[in-house]
C-alpha atoms as an extended CHARMM CRD file, in Angstrom:
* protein
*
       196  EXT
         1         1  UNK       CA              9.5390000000       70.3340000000       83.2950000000  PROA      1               0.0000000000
         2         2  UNK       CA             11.8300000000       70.8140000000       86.4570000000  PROA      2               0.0000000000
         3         3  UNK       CA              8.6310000000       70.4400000000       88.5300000000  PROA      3               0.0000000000
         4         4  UNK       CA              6.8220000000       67.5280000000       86.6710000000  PROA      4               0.0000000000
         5         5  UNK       CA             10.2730000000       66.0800000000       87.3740000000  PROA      5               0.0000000000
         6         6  UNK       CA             10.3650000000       66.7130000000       90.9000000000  PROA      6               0.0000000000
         7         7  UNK       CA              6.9940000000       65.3910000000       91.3880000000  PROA      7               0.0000000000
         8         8  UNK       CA              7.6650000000       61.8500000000       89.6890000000  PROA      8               0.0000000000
         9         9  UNK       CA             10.7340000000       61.4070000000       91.9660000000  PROA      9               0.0000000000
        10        10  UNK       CA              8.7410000000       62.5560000000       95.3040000000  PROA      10              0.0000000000
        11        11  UNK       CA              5.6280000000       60.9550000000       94.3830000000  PROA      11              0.0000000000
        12        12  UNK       CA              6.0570000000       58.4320000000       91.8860000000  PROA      12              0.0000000000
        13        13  UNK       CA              4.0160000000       56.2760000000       89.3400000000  PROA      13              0.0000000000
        14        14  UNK       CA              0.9140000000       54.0190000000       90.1070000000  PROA      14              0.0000000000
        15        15  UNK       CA              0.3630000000       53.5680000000       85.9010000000  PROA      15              0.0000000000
        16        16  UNK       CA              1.6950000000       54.5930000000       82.7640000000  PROA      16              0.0000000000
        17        17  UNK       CA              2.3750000000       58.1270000000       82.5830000000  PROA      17              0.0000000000
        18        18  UNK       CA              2.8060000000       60.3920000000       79.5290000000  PROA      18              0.0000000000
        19        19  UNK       CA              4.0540000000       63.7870000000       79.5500000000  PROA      19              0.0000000000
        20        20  UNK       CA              3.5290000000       65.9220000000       76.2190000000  PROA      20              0.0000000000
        21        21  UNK       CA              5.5320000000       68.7220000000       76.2070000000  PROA      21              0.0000000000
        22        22  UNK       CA              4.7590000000       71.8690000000       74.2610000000  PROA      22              0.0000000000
        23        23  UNK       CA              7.2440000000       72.6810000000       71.0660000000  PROA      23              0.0000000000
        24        24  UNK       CA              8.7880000000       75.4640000000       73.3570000000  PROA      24              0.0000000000
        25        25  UNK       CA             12.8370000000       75.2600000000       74.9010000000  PROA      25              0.0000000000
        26        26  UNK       CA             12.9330000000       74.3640000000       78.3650000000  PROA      26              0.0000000000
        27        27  UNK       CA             16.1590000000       75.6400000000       79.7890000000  PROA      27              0.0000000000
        28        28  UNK       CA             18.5860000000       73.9200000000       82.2660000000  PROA      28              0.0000000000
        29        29  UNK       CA             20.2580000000       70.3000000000       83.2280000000  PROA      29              0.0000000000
        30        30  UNK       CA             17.7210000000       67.7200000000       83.9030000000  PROA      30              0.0000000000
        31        31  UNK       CA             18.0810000000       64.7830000000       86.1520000000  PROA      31              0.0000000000
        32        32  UNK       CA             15.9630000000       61.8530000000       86.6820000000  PROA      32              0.0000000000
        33        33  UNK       CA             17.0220000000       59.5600000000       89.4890000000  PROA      33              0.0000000000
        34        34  UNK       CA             15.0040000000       56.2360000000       90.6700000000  PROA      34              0.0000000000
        35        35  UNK       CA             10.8530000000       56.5370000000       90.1550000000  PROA      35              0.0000000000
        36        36  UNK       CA              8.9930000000       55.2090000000       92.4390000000  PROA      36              0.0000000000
        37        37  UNK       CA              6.7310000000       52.1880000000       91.0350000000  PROA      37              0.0000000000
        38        38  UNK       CA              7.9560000000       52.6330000000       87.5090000000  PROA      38              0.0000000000
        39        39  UNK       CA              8.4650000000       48.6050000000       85.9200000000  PROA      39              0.0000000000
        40        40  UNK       CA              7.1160000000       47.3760000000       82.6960000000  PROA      40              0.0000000000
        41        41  UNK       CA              3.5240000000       48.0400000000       82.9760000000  PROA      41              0.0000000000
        42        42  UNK       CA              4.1740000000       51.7420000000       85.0450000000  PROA      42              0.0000000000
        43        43  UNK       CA              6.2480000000       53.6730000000       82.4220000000  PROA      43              0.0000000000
        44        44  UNK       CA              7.0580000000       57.3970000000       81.6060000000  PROA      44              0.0000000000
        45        45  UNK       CA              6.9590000000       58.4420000000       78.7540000000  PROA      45              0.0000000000
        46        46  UNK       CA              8.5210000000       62.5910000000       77.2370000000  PROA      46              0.0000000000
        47        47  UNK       CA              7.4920000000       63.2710000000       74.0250000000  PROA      47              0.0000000000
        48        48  UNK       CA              6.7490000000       66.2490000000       72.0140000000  PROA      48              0.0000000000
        49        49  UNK       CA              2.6420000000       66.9910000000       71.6730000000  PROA      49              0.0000000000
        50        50  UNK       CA              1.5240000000       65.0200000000       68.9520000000  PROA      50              0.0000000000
        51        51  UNK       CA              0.9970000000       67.4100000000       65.4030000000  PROA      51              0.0000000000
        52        52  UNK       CA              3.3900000000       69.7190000000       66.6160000000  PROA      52              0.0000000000
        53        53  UNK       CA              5.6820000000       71.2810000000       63.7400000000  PROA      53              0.0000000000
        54        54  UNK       CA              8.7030000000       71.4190000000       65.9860000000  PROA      54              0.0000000000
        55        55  UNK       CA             10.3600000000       69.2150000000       68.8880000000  PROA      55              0.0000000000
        56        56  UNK       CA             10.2850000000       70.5090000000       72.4450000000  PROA      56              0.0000000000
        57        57  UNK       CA             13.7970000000       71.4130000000       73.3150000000  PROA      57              0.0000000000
        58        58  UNK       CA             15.9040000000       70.5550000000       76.0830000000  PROA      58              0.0000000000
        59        59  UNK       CA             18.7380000000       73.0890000000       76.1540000000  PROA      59              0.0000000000
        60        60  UNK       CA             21.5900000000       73.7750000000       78.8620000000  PROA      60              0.0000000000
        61        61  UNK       CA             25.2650000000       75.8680000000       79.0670000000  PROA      61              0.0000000000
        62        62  UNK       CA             27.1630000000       72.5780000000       79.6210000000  PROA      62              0.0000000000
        63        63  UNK       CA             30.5910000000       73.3920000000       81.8160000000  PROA      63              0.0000000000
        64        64  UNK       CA             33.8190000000       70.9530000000       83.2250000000  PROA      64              0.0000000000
        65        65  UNK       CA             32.0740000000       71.0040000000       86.0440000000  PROA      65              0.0000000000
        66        66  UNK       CA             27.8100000000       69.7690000000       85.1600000000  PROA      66              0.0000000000
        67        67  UNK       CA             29.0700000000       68.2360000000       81.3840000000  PROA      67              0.0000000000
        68        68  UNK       CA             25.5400000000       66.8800000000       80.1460000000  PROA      68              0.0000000000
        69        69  UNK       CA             21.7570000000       68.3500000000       79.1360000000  PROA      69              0.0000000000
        70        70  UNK       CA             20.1210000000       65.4240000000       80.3530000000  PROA      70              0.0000000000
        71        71  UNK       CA             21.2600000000       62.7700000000       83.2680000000  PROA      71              0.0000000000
        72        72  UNK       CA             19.4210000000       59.5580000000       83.8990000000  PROA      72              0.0000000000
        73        73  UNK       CA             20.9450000000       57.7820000000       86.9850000000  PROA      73              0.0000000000
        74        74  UNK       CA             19.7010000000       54.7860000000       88.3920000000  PROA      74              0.0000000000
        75        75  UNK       CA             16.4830000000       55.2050000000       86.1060000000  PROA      75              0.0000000000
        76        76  UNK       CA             14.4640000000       52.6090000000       85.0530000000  PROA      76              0.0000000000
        77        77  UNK       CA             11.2540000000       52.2460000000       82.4300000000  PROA      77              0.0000000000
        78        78  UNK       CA             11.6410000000       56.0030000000       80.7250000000  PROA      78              0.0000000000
        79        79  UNK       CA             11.1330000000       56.8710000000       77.0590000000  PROA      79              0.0000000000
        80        80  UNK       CA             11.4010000000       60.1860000000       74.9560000000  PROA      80              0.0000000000
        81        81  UNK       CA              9.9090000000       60.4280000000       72.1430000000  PROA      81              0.0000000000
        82        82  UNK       CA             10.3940000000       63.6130000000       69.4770000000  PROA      82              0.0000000000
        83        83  UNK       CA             12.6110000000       65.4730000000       71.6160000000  PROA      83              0.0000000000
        84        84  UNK       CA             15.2740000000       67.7060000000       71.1000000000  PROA      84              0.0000000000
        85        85  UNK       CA             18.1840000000       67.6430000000       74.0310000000  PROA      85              0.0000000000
        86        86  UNK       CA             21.2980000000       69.8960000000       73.2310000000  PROA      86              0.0000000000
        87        87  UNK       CA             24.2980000000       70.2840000000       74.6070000000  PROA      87              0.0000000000
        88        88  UNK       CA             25.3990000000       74.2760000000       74.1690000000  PROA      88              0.0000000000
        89        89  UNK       CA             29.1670000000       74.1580000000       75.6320000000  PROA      89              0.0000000000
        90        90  UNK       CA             29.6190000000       78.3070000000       75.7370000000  PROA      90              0.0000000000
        91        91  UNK       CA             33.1560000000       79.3640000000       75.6810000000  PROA      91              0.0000000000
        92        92  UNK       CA             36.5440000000       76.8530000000       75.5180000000  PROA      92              0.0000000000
        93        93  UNK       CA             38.3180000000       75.1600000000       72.6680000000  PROA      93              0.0000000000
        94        94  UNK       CA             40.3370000000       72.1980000000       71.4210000000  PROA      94              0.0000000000
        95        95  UNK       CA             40.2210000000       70.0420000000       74.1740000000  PROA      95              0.0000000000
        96        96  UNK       CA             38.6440000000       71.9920000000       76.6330000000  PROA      96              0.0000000000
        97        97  UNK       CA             35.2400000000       71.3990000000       74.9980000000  PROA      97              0.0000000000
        98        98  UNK       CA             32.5230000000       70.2230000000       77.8100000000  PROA      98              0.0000000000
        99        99  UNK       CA             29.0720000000       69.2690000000       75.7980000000  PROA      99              0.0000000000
       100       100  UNK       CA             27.8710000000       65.8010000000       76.1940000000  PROA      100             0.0000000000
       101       101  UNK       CA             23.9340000000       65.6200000000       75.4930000000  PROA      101             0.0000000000
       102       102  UNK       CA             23.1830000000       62.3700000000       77.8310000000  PROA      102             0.0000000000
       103       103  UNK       CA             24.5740000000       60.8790000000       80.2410000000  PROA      103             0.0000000000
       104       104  UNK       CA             22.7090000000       57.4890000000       81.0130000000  PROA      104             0.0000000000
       105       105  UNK       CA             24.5210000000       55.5180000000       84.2960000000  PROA      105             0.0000000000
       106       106  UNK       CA             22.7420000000       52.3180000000       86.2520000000  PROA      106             0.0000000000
       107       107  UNK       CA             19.4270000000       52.5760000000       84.5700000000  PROA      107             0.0000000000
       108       108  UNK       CA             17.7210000000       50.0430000000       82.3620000000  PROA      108             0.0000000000
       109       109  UNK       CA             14.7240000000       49.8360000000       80.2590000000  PROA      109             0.0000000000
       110       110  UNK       CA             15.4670000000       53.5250000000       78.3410000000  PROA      110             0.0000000000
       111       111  UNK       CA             14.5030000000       54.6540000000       75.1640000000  PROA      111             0.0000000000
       112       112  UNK       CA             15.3460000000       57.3910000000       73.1830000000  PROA      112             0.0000000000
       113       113  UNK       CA             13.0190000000       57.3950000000       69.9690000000  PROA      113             0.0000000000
       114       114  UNK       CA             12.6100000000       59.9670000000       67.3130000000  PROA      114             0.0000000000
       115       115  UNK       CA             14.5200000000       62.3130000000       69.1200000000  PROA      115             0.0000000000
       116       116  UNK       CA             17.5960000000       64.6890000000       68.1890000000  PROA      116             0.0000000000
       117       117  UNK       CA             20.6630000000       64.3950000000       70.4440000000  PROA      117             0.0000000000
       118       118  UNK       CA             23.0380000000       67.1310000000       69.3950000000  PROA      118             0.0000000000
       119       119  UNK       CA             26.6000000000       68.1540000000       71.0600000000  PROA      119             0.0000000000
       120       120  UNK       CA             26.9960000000       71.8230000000       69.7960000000  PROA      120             0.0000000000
       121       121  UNK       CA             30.2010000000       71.5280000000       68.5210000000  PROA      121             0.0000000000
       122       122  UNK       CA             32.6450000000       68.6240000000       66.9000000000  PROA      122             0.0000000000
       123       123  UNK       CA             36.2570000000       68.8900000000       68.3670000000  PROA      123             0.0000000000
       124       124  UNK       CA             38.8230000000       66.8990000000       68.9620000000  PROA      124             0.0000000000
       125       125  UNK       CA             37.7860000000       66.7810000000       72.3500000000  PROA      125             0.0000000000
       126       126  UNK       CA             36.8820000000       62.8230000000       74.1460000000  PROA      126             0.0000000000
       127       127  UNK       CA             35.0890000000       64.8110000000       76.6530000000  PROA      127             0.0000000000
       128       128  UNK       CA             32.5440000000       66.2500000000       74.5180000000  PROA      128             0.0000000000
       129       129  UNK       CA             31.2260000000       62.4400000000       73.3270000000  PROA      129             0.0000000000
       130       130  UNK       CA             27.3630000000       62.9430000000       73.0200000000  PROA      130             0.0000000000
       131       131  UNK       CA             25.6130000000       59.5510000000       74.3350000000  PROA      131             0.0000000000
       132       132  UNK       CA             27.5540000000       58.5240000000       77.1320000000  PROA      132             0.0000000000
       133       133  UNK       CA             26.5710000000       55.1950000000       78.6950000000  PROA      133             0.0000000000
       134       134  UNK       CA             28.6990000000       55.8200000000       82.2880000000  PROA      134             0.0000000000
       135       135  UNK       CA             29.9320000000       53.9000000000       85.1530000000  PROA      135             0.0000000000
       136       136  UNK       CA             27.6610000000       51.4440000000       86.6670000000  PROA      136             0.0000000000
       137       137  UNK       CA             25.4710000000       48.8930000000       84.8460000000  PROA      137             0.0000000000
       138       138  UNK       CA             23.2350000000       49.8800000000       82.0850000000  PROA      138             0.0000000000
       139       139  UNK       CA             20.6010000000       47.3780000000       80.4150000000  PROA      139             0.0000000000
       140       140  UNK       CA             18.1010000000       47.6210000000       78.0240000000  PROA      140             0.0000000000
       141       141  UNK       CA             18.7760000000       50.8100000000       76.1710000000  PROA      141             0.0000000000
       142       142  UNK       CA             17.5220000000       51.4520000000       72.9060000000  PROA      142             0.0000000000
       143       143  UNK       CA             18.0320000000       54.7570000000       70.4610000000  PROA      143             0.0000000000
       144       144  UNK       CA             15.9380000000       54.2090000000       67.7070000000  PROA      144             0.0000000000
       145       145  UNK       CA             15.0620000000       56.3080000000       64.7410000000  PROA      145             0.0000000000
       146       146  UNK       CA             17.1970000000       59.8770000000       66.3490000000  PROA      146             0.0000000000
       147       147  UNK       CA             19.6370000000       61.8110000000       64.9710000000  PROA      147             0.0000000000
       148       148  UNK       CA             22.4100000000       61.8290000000       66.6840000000  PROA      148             0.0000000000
       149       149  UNK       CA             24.8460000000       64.8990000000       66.0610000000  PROA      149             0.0000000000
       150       150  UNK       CA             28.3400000000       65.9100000000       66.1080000000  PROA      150             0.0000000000
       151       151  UNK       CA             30.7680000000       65.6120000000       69.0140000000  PROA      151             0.0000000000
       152       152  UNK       CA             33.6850000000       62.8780000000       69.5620000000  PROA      152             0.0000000000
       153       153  UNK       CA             32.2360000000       60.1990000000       69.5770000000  PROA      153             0.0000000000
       154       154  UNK       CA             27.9130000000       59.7110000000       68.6300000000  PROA      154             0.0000000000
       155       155  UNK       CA             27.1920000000       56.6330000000       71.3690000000  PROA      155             0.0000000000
       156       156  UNK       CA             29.9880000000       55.8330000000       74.0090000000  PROA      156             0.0000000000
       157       157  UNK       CA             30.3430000000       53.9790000000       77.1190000000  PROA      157             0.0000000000
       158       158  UNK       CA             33.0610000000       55.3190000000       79.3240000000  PROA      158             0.0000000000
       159       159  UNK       CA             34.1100000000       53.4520000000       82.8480000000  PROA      159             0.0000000000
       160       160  UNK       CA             31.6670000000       51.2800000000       82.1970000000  PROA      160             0.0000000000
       161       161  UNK       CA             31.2960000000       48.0650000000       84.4960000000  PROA      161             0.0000000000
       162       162  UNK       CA             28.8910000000       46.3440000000       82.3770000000  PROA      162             0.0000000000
       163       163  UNK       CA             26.3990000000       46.9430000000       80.3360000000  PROA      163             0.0000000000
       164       164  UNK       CA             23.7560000000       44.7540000000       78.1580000000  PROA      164             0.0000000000
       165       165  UNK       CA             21.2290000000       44.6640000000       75.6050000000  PROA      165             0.0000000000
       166       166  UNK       CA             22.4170000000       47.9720000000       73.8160000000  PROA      166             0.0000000000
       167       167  UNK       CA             19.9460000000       48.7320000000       70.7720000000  PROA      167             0.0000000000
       168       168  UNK       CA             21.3490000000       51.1020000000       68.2110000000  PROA      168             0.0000000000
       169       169  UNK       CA             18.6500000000       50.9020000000       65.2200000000  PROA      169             0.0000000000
       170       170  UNK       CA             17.7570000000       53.0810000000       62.3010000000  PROA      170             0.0000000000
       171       171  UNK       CA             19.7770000000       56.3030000000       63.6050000000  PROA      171             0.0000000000
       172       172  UNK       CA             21.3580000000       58.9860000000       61.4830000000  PROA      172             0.0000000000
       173       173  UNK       CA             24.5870000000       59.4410000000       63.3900000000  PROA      173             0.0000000000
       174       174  UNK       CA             26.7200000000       62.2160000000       61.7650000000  PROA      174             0.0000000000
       175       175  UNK       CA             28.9250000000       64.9870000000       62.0900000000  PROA      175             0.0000000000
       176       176  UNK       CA             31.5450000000       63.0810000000       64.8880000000  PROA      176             0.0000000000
       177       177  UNK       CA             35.2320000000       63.7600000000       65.2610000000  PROA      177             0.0000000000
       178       178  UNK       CA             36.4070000000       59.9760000000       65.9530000000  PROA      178             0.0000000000
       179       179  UNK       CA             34.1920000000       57.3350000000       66.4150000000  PROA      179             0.0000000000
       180       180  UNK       CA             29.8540000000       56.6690000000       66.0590000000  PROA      180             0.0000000000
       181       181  UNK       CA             30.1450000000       54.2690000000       68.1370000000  PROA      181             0.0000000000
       182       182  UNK       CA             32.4130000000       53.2860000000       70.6940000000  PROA      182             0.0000000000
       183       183  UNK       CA             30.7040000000       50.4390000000       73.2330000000  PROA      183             0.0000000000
       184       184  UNK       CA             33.0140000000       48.8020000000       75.3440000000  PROA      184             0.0000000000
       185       185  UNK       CA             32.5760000000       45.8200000000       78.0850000000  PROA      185             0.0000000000
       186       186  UNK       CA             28.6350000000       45.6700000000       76.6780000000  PROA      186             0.0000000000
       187       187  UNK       CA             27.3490000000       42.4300000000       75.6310000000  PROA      187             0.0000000000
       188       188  UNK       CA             24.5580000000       41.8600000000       73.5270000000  PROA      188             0.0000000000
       189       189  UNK       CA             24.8610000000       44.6570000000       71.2370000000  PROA      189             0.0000000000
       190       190  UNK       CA             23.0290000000       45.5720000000       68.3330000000  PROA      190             0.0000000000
       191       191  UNK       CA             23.9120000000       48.3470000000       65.6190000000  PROA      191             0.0000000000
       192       192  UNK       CA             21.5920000000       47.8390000000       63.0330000000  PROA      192             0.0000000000
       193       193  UNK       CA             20.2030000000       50.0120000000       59.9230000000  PROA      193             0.0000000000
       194       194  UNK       CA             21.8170000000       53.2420000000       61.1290000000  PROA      194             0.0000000000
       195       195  UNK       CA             23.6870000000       55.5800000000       58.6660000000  PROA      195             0.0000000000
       196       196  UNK       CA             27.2650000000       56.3890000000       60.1070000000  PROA      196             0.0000000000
């Protein structure tokens, strides 16, 4: 995954791209920065191989120090589909907890459909929120159809400088110390059909 990864940043998109990903755990934090040529017709797309009895699974040890599974910065035009991300925070307590599953920050056009987004543990800890929309502008997001599992808060955005057209549709968002959701200087927000 780490090198499919590397590839799409280095060489980039001329199309759509899909990448089916076996049922297996792939291990380690993942980062997707800017892709080359990605826009509305050039998208990429993770998703679990179709017929599969179990999601692919993105796993790492979060820490203080690298606190998410999966970081999308400055990414634009990228969907997964039917996959597992987990945040497995290994030692620590109270509020010294470090899991958050995503981090998204400056990207736009990303989906999350189908998929399971789970913080390993629920604590009374703000830094072990789950979804994070972060920092810098975020448009177009949409999480559609996931589960979205314990931690602080299920969807937040934290320092955000604006955000728009946040789509929160049809999730099962349970298992949270404080909040679902907690969206903050976003405009045009929907939260529709989920179970909270």
């Amino acid at each position: 995954l780490t090198t499919a990864i590397d590839t799409l940043h280095n060489a980039g998109v001329a199309g759509p791209v899909v990448f089916e990903l076996c049922p297996q755990t792939f291990t380690g934090q993942i980062e997707l920065n800017n892709i080359p040529g990605a826009d509305a017709n050039n998208t990429i797309t993770f998703k679990t191989v179709s017929g599969s009895s179990s999601m692919a699974k993105i796993m790492a040890n979060t820490s203080s120090t690298a606190n998410r599974t999966l970081y999308l910065h400055n990414t634009n035009y990228v969907t997964f589909d039917s996959v597992y991300v987990y945040a497995n925070y290994t030692s620590g307590s109270g509020n010294n907890i470090y899991a958050n599953t995503v981090f998204i920050e400056g990207s736009s056009n990303v989906a999350f459909r189908n998929c399971v987004l789970r913080s390993k543990k629920t604590t009374a800890s703000s830094t072990n929120a789950n979804v994070v929309l972060l920092g810098s502008e975020n448009h177009y997001v949409t999480i559609d159809h996931c589960v979205i599992d314990s931690g602080y808060f299920g969807v937040r955005s934290y320092m955000n400088i604006h955000s728009d057209n946040i789509n929160i549709t049809n999730n099962e968002i349970t298992n949270f110390w404080y909040q679902g959701v907690n969206l903050r200087a976003c405009d045009t927000v929907k939260v529709l059909g989920d179970s909270i």
